[in-house]
MMTF fields as JSON, N, C-alpha, C and O atoms, coordinates in Angstrom:
{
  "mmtfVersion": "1.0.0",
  "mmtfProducer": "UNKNOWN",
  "numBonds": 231,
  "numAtoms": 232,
  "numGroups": 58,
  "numChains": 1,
  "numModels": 1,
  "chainsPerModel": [1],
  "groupsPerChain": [58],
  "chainIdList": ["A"],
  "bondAtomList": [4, 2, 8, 6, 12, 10, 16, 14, 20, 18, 24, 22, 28, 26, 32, 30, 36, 34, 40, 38, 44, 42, 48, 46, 52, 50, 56, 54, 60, 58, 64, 62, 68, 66, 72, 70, 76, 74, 80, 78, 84, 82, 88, 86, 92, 90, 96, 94, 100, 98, 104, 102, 108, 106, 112, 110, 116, 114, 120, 118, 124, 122, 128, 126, 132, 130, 136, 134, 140, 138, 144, 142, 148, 146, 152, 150, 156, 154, 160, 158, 164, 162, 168, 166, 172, 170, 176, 174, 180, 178, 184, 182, 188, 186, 192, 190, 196, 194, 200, 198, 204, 202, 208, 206, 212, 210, 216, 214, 220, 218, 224, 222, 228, 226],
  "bondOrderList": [1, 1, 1, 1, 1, 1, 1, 1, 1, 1, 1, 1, 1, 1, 1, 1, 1, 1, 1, 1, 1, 1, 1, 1, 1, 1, 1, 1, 1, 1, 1, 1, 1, 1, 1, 1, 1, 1, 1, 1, 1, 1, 1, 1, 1, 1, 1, 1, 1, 1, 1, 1, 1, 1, 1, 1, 1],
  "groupList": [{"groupName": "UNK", "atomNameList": ["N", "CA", "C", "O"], "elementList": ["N", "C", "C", "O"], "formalChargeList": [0, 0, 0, 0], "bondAtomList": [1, 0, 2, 1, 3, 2], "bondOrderList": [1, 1, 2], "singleLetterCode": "X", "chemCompType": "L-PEPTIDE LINKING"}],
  "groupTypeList": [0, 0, 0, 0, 0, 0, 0, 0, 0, 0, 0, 0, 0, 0, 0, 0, 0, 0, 0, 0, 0, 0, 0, 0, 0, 0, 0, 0, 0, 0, 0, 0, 0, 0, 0, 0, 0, 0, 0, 0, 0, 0, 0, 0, 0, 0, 0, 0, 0, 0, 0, 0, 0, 0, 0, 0, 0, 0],
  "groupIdList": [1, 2, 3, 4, 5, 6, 7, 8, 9, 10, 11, 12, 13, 14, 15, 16, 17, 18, 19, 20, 21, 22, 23, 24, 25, 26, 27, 28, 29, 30, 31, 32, 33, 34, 35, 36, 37, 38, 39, 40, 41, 42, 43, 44, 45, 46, 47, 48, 49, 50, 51, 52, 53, 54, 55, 56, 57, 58],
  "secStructList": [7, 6, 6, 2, 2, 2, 2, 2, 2, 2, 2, 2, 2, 2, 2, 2, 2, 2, 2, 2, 2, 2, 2, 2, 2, 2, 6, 6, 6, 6, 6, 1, 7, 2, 2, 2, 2, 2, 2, 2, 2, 2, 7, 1, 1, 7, 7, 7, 7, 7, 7, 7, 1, 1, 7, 1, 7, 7],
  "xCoordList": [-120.846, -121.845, -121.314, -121.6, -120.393, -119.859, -119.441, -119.667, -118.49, -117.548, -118.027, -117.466, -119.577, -120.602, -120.73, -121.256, -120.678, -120.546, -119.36, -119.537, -118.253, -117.07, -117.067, -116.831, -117.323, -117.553, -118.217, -117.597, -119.55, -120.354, -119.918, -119.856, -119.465, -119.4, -118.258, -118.243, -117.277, -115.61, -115.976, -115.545, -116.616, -117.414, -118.219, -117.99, -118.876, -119.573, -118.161, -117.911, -117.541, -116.662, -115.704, -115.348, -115.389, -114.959, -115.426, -114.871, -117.122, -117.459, -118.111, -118.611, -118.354, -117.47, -116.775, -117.035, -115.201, -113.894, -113.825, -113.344, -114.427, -114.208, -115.199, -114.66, -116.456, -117.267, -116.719, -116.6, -115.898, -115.605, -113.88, -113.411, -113.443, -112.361, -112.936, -112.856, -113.564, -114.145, -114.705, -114.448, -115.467, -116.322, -115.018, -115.368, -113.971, -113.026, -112.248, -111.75, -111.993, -111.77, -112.539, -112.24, -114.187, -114.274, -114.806, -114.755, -115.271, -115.303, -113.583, -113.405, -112.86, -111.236, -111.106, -109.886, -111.575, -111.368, -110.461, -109.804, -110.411, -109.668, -110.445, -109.791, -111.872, -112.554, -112.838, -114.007, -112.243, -113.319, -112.552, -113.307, -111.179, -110.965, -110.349, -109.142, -111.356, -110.543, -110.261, -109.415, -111.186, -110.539, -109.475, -109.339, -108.583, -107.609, -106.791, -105.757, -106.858, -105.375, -105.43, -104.315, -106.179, -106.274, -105.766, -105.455, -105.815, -105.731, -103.939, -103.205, -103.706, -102.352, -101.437, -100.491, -101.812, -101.033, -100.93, -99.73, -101.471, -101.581, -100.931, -100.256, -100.963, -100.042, -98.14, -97.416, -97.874, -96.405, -95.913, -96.449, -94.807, -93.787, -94.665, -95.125, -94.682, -95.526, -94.548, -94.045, -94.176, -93.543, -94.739, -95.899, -93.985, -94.782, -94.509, -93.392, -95.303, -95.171, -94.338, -94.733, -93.214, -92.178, -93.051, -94.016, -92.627, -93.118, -91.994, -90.776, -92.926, -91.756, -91.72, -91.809, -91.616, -91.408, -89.707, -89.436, -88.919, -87.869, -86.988, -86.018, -87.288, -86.762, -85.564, -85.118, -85.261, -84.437, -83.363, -83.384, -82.125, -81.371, -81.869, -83.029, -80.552, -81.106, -80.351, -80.811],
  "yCoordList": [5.906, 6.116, 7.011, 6.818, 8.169, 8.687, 8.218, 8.556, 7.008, 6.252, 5.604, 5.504, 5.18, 4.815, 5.925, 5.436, 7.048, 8.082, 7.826, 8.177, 7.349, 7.007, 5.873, 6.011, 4.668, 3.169, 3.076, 2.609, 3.57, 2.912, 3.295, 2.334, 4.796, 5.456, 4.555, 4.012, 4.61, 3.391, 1.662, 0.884, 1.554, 0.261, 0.517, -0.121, 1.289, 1.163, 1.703, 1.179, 2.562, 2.886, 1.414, 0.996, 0.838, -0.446, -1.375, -1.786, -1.594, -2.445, -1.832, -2.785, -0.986, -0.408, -0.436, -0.742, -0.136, -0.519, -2.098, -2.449, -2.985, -4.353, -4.679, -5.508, -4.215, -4.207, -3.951, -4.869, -2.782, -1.924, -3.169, -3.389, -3.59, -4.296, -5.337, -5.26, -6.391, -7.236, -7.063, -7.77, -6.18, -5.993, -5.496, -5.361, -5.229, -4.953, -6.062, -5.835, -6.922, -8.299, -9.092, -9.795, -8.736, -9.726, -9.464, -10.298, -8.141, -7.28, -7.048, -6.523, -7.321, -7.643, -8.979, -9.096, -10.042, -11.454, -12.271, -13.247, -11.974, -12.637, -13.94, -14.943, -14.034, -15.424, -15.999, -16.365, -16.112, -16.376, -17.919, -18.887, -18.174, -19.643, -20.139, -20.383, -20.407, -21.147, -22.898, -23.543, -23.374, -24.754, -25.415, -26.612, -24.068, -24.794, -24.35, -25.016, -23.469, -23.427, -24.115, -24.278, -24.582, -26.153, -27.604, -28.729, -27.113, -28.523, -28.217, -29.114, -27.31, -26.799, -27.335, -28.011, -26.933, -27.732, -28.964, -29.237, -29.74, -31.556, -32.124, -33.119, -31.654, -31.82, -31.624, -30.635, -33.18, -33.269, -32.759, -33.006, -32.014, -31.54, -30.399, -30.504, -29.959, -28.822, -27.869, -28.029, -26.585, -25.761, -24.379, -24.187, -23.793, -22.938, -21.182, -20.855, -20.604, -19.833, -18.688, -18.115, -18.056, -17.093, -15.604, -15.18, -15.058, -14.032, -13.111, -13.282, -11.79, -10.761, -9.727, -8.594, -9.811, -8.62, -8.38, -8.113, -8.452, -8.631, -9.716, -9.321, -10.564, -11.886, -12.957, -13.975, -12.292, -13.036, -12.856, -11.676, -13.521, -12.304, -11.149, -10.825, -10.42, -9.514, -9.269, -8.508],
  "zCoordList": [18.273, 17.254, 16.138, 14.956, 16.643, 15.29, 14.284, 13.122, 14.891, 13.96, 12.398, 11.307, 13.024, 11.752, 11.127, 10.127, 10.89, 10.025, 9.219, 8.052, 9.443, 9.119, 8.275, 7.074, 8.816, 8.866, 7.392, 6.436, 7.305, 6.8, 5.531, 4.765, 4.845, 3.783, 3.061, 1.956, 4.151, 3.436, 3.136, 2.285, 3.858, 3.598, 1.922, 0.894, 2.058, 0.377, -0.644, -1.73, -0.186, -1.583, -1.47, -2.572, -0.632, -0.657, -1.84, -2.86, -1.085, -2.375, -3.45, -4.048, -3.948, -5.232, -5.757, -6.921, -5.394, -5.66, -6.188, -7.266, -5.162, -5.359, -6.757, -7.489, -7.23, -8.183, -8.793, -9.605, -9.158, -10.399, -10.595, -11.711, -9.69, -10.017, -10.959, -12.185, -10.236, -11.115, -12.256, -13.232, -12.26, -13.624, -14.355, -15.527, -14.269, -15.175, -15.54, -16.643, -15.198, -15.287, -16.095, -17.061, -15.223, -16.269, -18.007, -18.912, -18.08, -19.509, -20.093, -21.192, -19.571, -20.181, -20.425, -20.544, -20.572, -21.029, -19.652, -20.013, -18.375, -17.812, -17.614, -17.329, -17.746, -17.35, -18.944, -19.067, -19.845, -21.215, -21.023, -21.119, -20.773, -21.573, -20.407, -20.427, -18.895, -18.157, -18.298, -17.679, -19.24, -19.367, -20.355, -20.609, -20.964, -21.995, -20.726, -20.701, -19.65, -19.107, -18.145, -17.648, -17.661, -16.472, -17.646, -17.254, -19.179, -19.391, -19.998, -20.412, -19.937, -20.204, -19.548, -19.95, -18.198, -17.047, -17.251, -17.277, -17.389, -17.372, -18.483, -18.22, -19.97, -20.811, -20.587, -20.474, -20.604, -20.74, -22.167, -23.247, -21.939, -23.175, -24.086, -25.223, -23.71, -24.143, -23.617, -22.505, -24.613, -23.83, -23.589, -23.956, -22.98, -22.238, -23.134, -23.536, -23.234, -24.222, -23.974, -22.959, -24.563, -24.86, -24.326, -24.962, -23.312, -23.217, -23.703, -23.652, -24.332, -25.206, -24.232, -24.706, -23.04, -22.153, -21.776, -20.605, -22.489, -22.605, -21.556, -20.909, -21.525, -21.063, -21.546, -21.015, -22.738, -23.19, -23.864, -24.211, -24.376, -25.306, -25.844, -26.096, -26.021, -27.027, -28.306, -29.158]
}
């Protein structure tokens, strides 16, 4: 029975954590344009866009 003293408190900061993840996600734009990048995929010859995280010559 102690352990629920334990249990229950990590359980809510849990889902908290998991709330506060999402809601940061999705108030950051990660959900705004999921159907151009499903249709991204399916397009032949299309290149795929240059990321500038230093990937490439220099």
């Amino acid at each position: 029975m102690d352990i629920l003293y334990l249990l229950i408190p990590l359980s809510a900061l849990l889902v908290l954590g998991i709330m506060g993840a999402f809601a940061w996600a999705l108030f950051g734009g990660q959900f705004d344009d999921l159907q151009r990048a499903g249709e991204d995929i399916l397009q032949e010859g299309v290149e795929a866009p240059v990321s500038s995280h230093g990937a490439g010559p220099a």
